[in-house]
C-alpha positions in Angstrom: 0.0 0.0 0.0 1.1 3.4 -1.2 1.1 5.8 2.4 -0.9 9.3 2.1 1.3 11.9 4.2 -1.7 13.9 5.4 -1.1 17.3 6.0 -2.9 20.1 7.6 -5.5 20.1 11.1 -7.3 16.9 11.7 -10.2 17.5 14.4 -10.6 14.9 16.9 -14.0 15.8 17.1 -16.6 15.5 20.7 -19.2 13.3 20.2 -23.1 15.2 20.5 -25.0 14.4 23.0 -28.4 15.0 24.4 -29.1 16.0 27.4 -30.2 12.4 28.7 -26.8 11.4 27.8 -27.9 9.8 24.2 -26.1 10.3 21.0 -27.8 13.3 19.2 -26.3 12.6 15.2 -28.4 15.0 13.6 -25.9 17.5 14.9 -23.3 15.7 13.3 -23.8 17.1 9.7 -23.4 20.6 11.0 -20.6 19.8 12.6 -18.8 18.5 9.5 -19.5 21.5 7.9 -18.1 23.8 10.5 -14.7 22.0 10.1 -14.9 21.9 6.3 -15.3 25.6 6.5 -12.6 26.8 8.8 -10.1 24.2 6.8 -10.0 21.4 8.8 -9.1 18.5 6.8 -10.7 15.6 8.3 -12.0 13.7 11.5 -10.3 11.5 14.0 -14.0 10.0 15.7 -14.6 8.3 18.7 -10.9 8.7 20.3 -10.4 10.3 23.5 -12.3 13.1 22.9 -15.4 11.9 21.3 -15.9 9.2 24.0 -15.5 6.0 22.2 -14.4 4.3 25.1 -17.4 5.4 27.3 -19.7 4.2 24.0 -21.1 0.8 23.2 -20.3 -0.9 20.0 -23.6 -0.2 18.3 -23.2 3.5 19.6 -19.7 3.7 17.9 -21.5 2.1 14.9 -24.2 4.7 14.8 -21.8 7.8 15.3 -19.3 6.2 12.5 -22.1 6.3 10.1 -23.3 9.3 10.4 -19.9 11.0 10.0 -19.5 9.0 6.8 -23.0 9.7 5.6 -22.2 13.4 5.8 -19.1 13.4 4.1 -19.5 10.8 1.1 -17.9 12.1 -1.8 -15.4 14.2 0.1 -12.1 12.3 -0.9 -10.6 16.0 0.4 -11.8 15.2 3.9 -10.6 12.4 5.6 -12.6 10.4 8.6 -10.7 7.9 10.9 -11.9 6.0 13.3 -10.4 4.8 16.7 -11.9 1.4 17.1 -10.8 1.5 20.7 -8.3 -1.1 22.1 -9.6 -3.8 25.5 -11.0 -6.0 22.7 -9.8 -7.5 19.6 -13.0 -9.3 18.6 -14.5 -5.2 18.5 -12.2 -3.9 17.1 -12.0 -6.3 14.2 -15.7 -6.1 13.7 -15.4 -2.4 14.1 -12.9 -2.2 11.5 -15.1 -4.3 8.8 -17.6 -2.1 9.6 -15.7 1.1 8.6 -14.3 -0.2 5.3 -18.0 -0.7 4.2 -18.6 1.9 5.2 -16.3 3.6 3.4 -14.1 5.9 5.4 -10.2 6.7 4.8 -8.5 4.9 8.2 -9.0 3.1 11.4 -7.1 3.7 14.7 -6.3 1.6 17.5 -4.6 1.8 20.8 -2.9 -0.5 22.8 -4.9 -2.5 25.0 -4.9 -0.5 28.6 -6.0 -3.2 31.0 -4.4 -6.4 29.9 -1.9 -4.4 28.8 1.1 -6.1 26.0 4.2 -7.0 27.8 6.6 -6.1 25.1 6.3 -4.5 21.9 6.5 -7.8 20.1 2.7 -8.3 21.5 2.0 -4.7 20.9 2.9 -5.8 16.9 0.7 -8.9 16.8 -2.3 -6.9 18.1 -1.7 -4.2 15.2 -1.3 -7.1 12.5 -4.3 -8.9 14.0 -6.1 -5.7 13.5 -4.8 -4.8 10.1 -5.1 -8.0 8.6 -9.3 -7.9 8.7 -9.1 -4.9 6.2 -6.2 -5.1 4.2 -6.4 -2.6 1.8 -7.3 0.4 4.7 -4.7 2.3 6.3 -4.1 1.5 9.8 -2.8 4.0 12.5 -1.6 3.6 15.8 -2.5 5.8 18.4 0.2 6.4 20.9 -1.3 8.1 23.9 0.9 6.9 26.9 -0.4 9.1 29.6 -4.3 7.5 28.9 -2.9 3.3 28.5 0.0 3.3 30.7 1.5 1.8 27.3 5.0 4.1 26.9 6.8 1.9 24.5 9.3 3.7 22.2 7.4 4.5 18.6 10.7 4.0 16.6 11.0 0.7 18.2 7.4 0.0 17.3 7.9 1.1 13.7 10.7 -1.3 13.6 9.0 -4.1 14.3 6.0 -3.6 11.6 7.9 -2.5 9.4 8.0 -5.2 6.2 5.4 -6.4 8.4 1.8 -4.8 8.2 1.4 -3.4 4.8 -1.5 -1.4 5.6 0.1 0.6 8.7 0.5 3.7 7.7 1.5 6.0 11.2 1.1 6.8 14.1 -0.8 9.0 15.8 1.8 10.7 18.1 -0.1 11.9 21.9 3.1 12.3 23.9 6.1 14.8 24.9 9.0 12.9 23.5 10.3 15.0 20.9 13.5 12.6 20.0 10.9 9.4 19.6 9.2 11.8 17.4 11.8 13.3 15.5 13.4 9.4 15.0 10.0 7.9 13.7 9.1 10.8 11.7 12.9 10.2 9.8 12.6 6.4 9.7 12.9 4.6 6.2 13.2 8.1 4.8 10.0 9.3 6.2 8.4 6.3 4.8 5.0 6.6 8.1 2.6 9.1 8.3 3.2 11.0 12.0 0.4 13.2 13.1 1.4 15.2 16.2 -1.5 15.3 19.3 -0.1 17.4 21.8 -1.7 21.2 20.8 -0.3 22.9 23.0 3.6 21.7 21.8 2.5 22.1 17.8 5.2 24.8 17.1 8.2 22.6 18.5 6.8 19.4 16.3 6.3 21.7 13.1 10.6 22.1 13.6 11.0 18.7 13.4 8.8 18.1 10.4 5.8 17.6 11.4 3.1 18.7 8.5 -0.2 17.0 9.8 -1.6 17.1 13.4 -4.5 15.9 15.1 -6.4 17.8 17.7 -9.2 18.4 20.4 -8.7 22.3 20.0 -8.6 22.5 16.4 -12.6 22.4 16.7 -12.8 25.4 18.1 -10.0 27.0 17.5 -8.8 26.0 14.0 -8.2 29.3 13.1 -5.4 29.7 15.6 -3.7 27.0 14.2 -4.0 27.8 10.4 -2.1 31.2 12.1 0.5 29.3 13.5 1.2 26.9 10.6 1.3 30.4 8.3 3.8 32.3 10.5 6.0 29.2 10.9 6.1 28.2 7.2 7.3 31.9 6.3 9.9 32.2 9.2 7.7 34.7 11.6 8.9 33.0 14.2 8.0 35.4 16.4 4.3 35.4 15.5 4.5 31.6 15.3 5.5 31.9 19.1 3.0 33.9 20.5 0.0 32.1 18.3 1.7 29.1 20.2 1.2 30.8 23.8 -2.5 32.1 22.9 -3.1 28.1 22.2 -1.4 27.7 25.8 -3.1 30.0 27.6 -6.3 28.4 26.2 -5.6 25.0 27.0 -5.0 26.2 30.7 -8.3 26.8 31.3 -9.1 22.8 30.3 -7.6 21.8 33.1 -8.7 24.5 35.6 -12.3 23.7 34.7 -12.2 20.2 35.3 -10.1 18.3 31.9 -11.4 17.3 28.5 -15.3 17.9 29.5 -13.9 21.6 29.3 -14.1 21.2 25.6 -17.0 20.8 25.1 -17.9 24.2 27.1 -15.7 25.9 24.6 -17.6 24.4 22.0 -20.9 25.6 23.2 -19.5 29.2 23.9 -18.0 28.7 19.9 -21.8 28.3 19.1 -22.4 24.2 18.6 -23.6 22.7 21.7 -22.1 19.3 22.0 -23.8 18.6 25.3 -21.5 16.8 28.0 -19.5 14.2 28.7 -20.7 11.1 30.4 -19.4 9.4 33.4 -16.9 9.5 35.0 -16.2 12.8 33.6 -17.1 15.1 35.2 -18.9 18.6 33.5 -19.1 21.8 35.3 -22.3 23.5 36.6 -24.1 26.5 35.4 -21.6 28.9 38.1 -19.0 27.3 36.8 -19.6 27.5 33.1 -20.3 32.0 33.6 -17.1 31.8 35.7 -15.5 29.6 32.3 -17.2 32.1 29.9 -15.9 35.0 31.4 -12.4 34.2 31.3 -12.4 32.8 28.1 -13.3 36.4 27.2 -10.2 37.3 28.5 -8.6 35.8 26.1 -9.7 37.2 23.0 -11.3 33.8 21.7 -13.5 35.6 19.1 -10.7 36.8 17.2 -9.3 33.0 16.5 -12.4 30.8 17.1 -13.7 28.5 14.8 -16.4 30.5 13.0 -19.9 28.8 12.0 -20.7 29.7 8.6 -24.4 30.3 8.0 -25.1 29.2 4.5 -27.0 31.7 2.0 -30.4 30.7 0.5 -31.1 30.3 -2.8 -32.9 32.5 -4.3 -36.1 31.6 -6.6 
């Protein structure tokens, strides 16, 4: 399989909910437009932000659909889904379901509570995976701080390599830069890396980086696009403090309680994802004003994602 480099913002977007906690996926259109029109170029579904792990099978199912309902016929915009990681028997099925349905990647992560002991194990689980859809690219989604999983990526990349012929990255959720830097250069850049820390874009766009995935890029894409411009014509300066405005932003997700603090910002964008469900925990109405006022502080109108109302037609 030839591998697509992706390039540009990749939303890891929050699942809609209700307010009884069930799926609401006529929101989900909307939504697709609103990162189709602030230049998002595709959706990383039912990962850590969008719940999948809190979401049953037929849930995961129902949201997956949707998203590719929406976006049929949008080869521009590209739709992966994180088919979780406890069980291989889901993901499998999970995985069969999204080439049908037909969406541009699948995801997994390694298993978090029988966890592999070495990354020999790790491998086999990824080839298991892979092997059900052959001709779909498969990444890996390295998020140490959420599995407890901390292997070394180059070492990973090592052993697929010549291996999976479908595995086409990683999807990179951690702080070390050399693991990064040493994956992203492997077999003369042969895997797709997509950075996931937001708040550390800048320093992975010096060592190569060209496509990222993000929970803040849905409400804050225009940020981003800033700091990509800045840094690709040596305003390094500019490209800096775009960096900190990201920074201070992301400070207030986890004053306000974590990644349920996302989908606050999304309401005060203007699309009301609902909340999370347990065990996160959502703030109250106090504490969303006390949220809403500070976020003022920061300016977040001027780099917000921006809905764009579309005109009627006239008769």
């Amino acid at each position: 399989m030839q591998i697509q480099h992706l390039k540009g913002l990749i939303a890891a977007p929050f699942t809609p909910m209700h307010i009884d906690g069930s799926l609401n996926l006529s929101l989900i259109p909307s939504y697709y437009e609103l990162l189709k029109s602030n230049g998002v170029k595709g959706a990383f579904i039912c990962g850590s932000t969008g719940e999948g792990v809190s979401m049953t099978q037929n849930e995961k199912k129902a949201v997956l659909k949707a998203w590719a309902e929406c976006t049929k016929g949008d080869s521009e915009f590209k739709v992966m889904m994180f088919l979780g990681g406890t069980s291989m028997n889901d993901c499998k099925e999970l995985a069969l379901y999204s080439y049908n349905q037909g969406i541009y990647a699948i995801s997994i992560t390694a298993p978090f509570y029988f966890k592999p002991a070495n990354i020999e194990m790790l491998t086999r689980i990824c080839e298991e995976v892979a092997s059900v859809v052959p001709e779909m690219p498969l990444y890996y989604y390295h998020i140490p701080v959420l599995t407890g999983v901390g292997f070394s990526m180059y070492d990973l990349l090592k052993s697929i390599n010549g291996r999976i012929q479908n595995f086409a990255g990683i999807k990179f959720t951690h702080e070390d830069f050399m693991d990064f830097q040493s994956c992203l250069t492997y077999e003369n850049h042969k895997y797709d890396m997509l950075w996931g820390r937001d708040e550390n874009m800048l320093s992975a766009l010096i060592l190569g980086a060209k496509g990222a995935v993000g929970s803040t890029f849905n409400y804050a894409a225009p940020l981003y696009h800033n700091l990509i411009n800045a840094f690709e014509n040596s305003n390094f300066e500019v490209a800096q403090n775009w960096q900190m405005t990201s920074i201070n932003m992301i400070r207030l997700l986890g004053k306000y309680g974590g990644i349920a603090t996302g989908k606050a910002y999304m309401r005060k964008m203007g699309l009301d994802c609902g909340e999370f469900r347990l065990p996160v925990m959502n703030m109250n109405k106090e504490q969303y004003q006390e949220f809403s006022n500070e976020v003022d502080t920061l300016n977040f109108t001027e780099y917000c994602s921006k809905i764009h109302v579309k005109e009627p037609k006239s008769i």
